[in-house]
MIGULO-288068 format. One line per field, with one value per residue: x, y, z of N, C-alpha, C in turn. Coordinates in Angstrom, 3 decimals, decimal comma. Layout:
BEGIN
nX: [X_...] .
nY: [Y_...] .
nZ: [Z_...] .
caX: [X_...] .
caY: [Y_...] .
caZ: [Z_...] .
cX: [X_...] .
cY: [Y_...] .
cZ: [Z_...] .
END
This chain:
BEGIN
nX: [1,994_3,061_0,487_-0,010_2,016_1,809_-0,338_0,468_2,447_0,845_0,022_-1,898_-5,019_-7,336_-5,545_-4,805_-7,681_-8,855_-6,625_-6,912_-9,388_-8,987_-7,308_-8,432_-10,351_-8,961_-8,359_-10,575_-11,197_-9,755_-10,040_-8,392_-7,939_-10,054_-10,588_-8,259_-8,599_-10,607_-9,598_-7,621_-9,799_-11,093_-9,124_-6,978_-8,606_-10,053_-11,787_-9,620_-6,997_-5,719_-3,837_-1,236_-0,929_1,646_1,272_-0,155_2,303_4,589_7,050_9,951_9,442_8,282_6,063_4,879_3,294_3,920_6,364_7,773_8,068_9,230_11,504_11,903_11,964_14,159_16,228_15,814_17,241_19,276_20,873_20,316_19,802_17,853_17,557_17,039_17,904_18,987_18,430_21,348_22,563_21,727_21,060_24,341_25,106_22,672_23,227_26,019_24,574_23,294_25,243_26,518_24,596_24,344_26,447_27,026_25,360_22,658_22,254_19,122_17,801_16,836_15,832_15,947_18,153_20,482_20,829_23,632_23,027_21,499_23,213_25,234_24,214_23,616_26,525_26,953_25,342_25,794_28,374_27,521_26,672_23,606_22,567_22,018_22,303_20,145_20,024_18,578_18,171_18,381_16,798_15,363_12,141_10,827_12,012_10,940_8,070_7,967_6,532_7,754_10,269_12,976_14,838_13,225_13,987_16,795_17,038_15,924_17,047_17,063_17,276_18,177_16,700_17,587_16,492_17,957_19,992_18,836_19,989_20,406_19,651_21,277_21,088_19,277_17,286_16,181_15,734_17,896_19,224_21,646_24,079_26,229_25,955_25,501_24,356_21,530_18,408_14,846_13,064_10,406_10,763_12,567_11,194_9,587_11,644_11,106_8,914_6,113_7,697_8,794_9,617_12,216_13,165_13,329_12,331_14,350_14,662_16,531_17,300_15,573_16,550_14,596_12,351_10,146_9,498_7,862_9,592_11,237_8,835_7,915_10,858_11,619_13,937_15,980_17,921_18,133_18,544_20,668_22,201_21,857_23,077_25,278_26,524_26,392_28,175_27,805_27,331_27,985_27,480_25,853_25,053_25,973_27,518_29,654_32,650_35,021_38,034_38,952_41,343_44,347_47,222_50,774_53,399_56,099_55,432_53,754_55,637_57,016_55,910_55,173_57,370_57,959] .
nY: [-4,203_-6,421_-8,088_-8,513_-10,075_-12,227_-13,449_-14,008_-15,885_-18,167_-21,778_-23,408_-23,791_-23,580_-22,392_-19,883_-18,656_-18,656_-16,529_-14,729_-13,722_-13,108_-10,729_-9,499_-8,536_-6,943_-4,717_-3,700_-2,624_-0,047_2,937_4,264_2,202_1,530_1,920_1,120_-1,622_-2,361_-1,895_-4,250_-6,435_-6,167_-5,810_-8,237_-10,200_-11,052_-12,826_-13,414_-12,616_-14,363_-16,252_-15,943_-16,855_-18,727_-21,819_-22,306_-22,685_-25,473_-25,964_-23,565_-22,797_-19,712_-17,696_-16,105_-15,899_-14,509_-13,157_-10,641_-9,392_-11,612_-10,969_-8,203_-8,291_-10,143_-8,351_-6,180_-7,372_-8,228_-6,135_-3,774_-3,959_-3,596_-0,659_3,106_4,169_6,863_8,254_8,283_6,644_4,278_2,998_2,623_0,029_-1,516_-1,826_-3,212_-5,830_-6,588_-7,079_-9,568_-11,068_-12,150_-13,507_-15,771_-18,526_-20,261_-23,597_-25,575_-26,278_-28,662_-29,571_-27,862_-25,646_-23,597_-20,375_-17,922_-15,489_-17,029_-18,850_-17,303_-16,389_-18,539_-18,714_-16,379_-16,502_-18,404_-17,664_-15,796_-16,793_-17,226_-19,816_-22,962_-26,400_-28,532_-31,020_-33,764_-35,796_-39,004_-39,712_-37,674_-35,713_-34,627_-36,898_-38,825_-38,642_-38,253_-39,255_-40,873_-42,944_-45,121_-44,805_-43,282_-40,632_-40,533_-39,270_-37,060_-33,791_-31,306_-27,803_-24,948_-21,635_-18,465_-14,536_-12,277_-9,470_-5,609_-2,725_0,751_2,210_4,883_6,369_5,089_5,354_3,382_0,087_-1,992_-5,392_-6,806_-7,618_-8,971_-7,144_-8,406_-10,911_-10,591_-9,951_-9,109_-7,772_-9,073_-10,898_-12,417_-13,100_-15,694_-17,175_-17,749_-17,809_-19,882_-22,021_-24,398_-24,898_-26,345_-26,165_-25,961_-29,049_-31,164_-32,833_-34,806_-36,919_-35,873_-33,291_-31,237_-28,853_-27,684_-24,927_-21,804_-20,611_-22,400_-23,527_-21,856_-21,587_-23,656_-23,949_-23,759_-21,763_-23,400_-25,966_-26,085_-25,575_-27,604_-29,470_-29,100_-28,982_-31,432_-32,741_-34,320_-33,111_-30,197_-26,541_-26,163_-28,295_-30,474_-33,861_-34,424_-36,187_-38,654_-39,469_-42,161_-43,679_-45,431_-43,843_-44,683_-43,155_-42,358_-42,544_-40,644_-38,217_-38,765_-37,572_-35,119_-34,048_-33,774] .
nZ: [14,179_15,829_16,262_13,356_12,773_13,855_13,285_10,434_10,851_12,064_13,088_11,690_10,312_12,067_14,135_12,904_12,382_15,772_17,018_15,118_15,931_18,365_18,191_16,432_18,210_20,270_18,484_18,020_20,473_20,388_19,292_17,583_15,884_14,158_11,245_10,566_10,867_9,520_6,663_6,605_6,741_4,652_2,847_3,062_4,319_2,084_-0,637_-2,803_-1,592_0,525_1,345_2,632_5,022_7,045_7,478_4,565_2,816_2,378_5,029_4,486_2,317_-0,293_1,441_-0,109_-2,999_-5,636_-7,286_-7,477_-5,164_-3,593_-4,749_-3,232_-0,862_-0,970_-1,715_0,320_2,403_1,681_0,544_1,295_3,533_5,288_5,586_4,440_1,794_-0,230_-3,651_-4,987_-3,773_-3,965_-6,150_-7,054_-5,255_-6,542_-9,103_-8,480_-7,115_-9,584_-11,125_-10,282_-9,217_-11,801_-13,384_-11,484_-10,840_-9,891_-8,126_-8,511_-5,353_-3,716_-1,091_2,343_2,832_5,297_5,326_4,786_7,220_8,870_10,022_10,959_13,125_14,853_15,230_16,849_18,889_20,378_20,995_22,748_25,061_25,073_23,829_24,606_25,632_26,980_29,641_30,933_33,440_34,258_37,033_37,388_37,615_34,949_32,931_34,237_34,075_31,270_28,229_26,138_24,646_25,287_23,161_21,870_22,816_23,021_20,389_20,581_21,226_23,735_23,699_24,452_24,507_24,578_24,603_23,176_24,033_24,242_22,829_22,562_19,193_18,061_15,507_13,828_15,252_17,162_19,292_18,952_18,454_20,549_18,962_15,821_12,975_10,893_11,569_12,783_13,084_13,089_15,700_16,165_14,145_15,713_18,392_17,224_17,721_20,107_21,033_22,903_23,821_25,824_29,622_29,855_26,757_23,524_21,762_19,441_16,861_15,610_14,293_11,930_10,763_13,221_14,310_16,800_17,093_15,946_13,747_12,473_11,425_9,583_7,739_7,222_9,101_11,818_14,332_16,595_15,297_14,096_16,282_17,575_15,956_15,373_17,878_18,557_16,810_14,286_12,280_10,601_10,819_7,987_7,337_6,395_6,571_9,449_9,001_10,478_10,980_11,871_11,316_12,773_12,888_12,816_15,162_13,938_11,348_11,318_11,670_9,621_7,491_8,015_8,125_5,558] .
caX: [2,688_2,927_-0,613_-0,294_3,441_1,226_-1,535_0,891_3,154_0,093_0,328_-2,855_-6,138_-7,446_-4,593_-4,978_-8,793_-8,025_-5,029_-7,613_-10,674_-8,238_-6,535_-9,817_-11,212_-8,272_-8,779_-12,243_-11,214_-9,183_-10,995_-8,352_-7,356_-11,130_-9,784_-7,178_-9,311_-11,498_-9,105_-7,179_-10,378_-11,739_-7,941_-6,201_-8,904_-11,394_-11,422_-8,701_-5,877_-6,305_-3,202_-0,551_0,151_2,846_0,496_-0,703_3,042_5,245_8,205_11,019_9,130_8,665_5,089_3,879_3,300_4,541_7,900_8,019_8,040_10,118_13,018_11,835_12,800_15,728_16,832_16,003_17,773_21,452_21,387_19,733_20,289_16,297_17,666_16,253_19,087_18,951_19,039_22,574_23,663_21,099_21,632_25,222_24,086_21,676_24,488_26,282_23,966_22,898_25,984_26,830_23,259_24,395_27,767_26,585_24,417_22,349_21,378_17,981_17,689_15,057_15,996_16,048_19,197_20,141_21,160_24,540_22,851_21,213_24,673_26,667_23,452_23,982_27,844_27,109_24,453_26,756_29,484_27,052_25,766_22,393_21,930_22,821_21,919_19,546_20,268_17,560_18,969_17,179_16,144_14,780_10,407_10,689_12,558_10,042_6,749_7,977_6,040_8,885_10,548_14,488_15,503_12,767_14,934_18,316_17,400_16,015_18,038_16,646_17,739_17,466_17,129_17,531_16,214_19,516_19,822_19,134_20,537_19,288_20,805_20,775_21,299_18,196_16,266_15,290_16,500_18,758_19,931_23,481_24,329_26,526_24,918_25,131_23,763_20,685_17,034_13,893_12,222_9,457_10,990_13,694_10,183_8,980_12,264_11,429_7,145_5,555_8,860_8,957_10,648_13,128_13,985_12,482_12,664_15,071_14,864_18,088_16,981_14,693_16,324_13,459_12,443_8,920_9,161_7,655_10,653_11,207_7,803_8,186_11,864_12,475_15,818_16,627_18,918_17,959_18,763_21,849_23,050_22,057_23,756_27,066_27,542_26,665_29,352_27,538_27,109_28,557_26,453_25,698_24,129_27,440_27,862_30,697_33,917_35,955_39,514_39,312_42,336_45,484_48,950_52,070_54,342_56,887_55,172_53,214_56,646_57,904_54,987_54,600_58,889_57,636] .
caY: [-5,221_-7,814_-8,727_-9,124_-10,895_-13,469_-14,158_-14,848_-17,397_-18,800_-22,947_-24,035_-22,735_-23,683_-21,412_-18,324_-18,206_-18,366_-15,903_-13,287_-13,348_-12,142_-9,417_-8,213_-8,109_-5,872_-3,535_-3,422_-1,914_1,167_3,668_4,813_1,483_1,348_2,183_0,317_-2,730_-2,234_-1,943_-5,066_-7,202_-6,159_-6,084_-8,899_-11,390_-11,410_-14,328_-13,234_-12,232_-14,911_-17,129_-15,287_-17,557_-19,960_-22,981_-22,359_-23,534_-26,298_-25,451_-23,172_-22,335_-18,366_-18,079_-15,387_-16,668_-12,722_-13,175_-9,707_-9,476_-12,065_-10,057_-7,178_-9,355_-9,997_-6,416_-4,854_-8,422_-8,695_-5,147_-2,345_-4,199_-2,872_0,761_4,020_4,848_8,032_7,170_7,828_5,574_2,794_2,993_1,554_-1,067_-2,172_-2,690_-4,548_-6,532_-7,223_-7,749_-10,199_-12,226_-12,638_-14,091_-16,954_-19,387_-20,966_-24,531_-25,381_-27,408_-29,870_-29,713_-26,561_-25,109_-22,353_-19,275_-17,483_-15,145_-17,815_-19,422_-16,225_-15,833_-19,189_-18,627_-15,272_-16,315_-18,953_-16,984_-14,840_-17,903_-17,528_-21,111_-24,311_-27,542_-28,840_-32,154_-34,145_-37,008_-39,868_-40,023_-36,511_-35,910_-34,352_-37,779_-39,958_-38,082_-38,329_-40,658_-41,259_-44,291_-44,258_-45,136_-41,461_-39,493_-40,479_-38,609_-36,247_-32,559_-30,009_-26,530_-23,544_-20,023_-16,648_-13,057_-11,627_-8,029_-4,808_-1,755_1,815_2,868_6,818_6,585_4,513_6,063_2,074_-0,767_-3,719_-6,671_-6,356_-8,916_-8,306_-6,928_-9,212_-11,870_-10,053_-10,457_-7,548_-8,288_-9,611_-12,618_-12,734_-13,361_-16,372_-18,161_-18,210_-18,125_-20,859_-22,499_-24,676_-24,330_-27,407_-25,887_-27,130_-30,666_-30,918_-34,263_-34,837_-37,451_-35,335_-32,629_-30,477_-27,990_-27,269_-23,157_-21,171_-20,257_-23,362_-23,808_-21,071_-21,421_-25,075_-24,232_-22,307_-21,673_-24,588_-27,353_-26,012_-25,581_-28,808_-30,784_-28,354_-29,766_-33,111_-33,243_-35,406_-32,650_-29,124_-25,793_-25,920_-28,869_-31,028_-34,734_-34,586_-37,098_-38,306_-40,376_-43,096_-44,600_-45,503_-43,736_-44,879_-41,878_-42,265_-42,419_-39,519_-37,179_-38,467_-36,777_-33,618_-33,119_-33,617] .
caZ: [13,405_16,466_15,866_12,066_12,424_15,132_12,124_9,548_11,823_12,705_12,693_10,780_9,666_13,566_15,054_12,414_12,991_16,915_17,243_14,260_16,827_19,648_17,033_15,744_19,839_20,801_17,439_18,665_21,611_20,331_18,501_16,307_15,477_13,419_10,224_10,084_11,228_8,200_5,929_7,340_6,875_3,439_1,741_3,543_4,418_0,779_-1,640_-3,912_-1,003_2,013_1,290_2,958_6,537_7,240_6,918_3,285_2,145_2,745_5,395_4,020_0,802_0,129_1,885_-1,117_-5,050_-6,024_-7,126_-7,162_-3,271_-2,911_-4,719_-2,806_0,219_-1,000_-1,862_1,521_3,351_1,228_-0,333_1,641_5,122_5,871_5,435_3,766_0,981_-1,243_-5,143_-5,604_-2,762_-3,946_-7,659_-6,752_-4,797_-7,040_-10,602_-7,628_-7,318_-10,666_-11,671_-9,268_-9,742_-13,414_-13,462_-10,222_-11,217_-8,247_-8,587_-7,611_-4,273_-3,008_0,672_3,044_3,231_6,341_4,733_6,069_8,010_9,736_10,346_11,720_14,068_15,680_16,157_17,386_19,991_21,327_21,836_24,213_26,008_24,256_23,684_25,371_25,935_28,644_30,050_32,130_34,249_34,535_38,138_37,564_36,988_34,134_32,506_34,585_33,417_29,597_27,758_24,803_24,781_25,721_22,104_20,930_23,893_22,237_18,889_20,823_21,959_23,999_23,359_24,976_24,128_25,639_23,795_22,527_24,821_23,023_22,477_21,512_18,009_18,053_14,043_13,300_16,693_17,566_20,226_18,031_19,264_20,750_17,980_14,804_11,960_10,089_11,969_13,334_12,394_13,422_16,886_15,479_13,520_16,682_19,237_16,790_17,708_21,867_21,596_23,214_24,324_27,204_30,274_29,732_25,783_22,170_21,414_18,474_16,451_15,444_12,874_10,866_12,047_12,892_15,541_17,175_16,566_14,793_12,916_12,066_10,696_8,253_7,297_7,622_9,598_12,709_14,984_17,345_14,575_13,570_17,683_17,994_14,946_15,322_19,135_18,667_16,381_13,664_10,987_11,042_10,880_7,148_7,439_6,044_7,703_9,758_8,642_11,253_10,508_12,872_10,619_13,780_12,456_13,812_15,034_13,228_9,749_11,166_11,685_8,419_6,788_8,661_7,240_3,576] .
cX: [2,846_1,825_-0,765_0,929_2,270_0,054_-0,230_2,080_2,038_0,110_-1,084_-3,985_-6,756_-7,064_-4,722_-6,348_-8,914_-7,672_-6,057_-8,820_-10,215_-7,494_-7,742_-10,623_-10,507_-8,428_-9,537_-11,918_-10,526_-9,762_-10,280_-7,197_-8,909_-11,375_-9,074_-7,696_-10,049_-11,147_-7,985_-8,648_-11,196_-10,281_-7,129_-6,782_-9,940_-10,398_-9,913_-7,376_-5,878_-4,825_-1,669_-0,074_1,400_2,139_0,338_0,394_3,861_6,665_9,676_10,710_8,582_6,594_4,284_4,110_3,882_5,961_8,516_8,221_9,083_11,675_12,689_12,441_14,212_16,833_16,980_16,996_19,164_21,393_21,871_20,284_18,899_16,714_17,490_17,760_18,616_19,240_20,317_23,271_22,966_21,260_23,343_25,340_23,265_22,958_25,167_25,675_23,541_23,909_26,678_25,768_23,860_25,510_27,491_25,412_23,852_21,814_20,510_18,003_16,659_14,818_16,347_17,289_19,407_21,179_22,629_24,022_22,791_22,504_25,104_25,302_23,721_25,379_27,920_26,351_25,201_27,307_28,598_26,834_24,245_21,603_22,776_21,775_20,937_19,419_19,250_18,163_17,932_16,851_15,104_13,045_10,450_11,054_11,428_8,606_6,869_7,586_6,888_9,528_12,241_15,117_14,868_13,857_16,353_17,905_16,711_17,044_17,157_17,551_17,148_17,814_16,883_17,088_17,884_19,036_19,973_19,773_20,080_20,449_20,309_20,446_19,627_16,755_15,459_16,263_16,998_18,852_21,638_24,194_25,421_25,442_24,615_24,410_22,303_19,385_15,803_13,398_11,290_9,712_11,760_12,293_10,124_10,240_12,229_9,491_7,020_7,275_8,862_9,935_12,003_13,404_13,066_13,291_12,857_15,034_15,933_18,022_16,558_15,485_15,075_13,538_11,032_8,383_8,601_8,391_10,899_10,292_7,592_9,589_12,249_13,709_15,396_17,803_19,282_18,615_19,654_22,732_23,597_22,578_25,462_27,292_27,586_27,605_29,028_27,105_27,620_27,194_24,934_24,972_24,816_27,375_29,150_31,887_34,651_36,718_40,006_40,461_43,847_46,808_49,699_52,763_54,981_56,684_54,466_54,765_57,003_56,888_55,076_56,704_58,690_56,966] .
cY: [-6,528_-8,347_-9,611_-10,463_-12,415_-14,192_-14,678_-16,314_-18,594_-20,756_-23,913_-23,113_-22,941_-22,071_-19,982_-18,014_-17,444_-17,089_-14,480_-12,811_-12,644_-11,106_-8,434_-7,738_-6,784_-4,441_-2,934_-2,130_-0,671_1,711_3,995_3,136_0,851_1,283_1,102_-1,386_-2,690_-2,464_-3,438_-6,417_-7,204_-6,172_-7,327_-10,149_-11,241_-12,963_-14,329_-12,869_-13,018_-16,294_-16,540_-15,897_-18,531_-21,169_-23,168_-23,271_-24,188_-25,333_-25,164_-22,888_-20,490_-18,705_-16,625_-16,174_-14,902_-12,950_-11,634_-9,124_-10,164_-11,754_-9,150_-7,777_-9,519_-9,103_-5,860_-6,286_-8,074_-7,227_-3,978_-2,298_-3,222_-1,099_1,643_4,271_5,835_7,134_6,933_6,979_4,336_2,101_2,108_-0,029_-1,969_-2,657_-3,606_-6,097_-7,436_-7,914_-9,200_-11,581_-12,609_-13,579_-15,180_-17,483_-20,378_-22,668_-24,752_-26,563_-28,213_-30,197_-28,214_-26,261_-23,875_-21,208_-18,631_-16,774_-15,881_-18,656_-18,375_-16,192_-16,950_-18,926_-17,490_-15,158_-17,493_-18,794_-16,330_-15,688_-17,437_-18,641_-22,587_-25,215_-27,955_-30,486_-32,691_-35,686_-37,995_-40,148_-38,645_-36,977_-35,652_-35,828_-38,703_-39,620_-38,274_-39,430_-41,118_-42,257_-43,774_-44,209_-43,036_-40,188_-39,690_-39,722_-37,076_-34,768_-31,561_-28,732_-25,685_-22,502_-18,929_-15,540_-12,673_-9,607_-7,074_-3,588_-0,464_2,526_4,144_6,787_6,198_4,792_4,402_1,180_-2,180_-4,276_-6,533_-7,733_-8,015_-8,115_-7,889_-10,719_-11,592_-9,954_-9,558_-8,830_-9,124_-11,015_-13,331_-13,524_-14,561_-17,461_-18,843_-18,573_-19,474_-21,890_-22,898_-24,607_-25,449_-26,974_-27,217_-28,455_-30,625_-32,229_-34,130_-35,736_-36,850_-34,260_-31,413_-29,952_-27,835_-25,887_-22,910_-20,660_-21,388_-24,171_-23,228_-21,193_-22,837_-25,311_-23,244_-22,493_-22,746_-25,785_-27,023_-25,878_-27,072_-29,639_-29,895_-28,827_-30,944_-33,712_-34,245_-34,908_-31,075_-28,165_-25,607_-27,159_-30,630_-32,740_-34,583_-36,086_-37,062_-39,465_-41,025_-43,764_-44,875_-45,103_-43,439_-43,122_-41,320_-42,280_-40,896_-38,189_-37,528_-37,718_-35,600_-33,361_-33,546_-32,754] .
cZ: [14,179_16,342_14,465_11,832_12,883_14,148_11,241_10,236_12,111_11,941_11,725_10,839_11,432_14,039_14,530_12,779_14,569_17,081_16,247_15,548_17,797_19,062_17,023_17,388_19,737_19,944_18,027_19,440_21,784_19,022_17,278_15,643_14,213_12,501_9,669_10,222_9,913_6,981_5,521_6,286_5,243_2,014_2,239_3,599_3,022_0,236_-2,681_-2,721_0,506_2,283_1,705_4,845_6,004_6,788_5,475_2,643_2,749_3,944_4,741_2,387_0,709_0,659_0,957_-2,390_-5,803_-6,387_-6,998_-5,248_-2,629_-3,325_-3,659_-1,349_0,559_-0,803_-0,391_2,658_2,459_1,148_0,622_2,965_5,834_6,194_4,313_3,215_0,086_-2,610_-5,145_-5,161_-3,142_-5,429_-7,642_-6,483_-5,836_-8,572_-9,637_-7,513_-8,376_-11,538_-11,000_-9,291_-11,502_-13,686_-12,328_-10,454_-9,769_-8,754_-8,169_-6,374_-3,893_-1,572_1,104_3,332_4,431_5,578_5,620_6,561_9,228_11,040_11,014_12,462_15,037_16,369_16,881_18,854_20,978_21,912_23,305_24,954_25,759_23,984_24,222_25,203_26,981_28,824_31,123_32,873_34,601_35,850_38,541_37,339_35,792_32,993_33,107_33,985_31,751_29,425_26,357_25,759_24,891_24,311_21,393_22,053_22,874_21,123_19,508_21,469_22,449_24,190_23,821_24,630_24,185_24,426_23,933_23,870_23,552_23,538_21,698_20,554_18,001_16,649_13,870_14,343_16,907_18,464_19,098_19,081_18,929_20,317_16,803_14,057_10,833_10,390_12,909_12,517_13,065_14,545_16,844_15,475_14,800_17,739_19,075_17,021_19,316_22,188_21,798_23,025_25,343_28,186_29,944_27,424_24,391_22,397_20,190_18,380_15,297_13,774_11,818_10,038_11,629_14,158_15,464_17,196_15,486_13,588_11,850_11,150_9,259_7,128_6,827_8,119_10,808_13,679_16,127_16,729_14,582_15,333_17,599_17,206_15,456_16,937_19,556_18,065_14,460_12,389_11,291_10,695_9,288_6,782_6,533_6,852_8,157_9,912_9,620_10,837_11,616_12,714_12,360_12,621_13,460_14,057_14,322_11,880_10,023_10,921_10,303_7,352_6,944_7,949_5,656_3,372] .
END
């Protein structure tokens, strides 16, 4: 599955070609992976089933045309929580659900919103020290070698970010991330937020805001943008501008308020 996750992330038709030639080598090279290589290349890549990377659609759009899939998505993300339920325990669950989709009307958006998961994953990776800031000082190399101008550095933020530590769940016989549950995301998608990451931390444009991950490429949000707008102060996690009440009140009108 790390091979196939690494094709569909992939950043343009370039990078998926690329990134398939070194997939299909390694296949090559295990016998009982021969099969599955075959099957891979005559159901996945033909004319009728080939539109399935990150590239094909715009950032933060669902990256299948199936709407069926992309409930199914849904279901095993809010409902199931990617776990095997028996009917009678899923049958619940599921009128929950439906009843719940019926009565909440969504409006449609035109800009990428970050989902709450997304949100309780940033405040959760903070708390650990997971993600920080990285500051370059201008007498440093790294600041003298940059070819951006001092005005493209100001909108810039670099961000850094650590693998979350795991943990082996006896229940589910697999290693999580020693994260809540509810703010936790499969190894896989968790990888696509640190690959190809330099040592000095993505470059976060603050203006746009945008992020250079792969995550970011697929989702149009990650955990980088939202660090970096929630500690600059200049929009909160949700993506909100932040209001501040520069107004001067006297003392004494302030106390006569605070006893009303």
């Amino acid at each position: 599955m790390k091979d196939i996750h690494a094709l569909h992330f992939a950043l343009s038709e370039l990078d998926f070609h690329q990134t398939l030639t070194v997939v299909q080598g390694k296949w090559a090279e295990k016998a009982e992976l021969t099969t599955f290589s075959q099957y891979f290349s005559k159901y996945w890549l033909n004319h009728r089933v080939w539109r399935w990377q990150c590239f094909q659609t715009p950032s933060g759009y669902a990256a299948t045309n199936n709407p069926c899939e992309t409930f199914n998505a849904a279901l095993k993300r809010g409902v199931t929580m990617r776990r095997k339920l028996k009917v009678g325990a899923l049958i619940p669950q599921l009128l929950l659900l439906y009843s719940n989709e019926r009565m909440v009307s969504r409006p449609f958006s035109t800009i990428c919103k970050p989902d709450a998961r997304l949100v309780r994953r940033v405040g959760a990776m903070a708390r650990a020290n997971l993600l920080s800031l990285h500051s370059t000082s201008k007498s440093s190399i790294a600041f003298l070698l940059s070819d951006s101008t001092v005005d493209e550095q100001q909108d810039v933020v670099r961000v850094l970010s650590r693998p979350s530590p795991r943990v082996f769940d006896e229940t589910r016989r697999r290693t999580l991330e020693d994260l809540p549950v509810s703010s936790k995301v499969n190894k896989l998608t968790a990888n696509m937020e640190l690959r190809g990451m330099p040592t000095s931390g993505w470059a976060v444009d603050m203006l746009t805001p945008s992020c250079p991950c792969k995550f970011w490429f697929k989702y149009g949000c990650c955990i980088h943008v939202l660090y970096a707008l929630e500690t600059s102060g200049s929009m909160d996690v949700m993506g909100r501008e932040t209001l501040v009440n520069r107004a001067r009140t006297r003392r004494g009108r302030l106390e006569k308020l605070v006893k009303l």
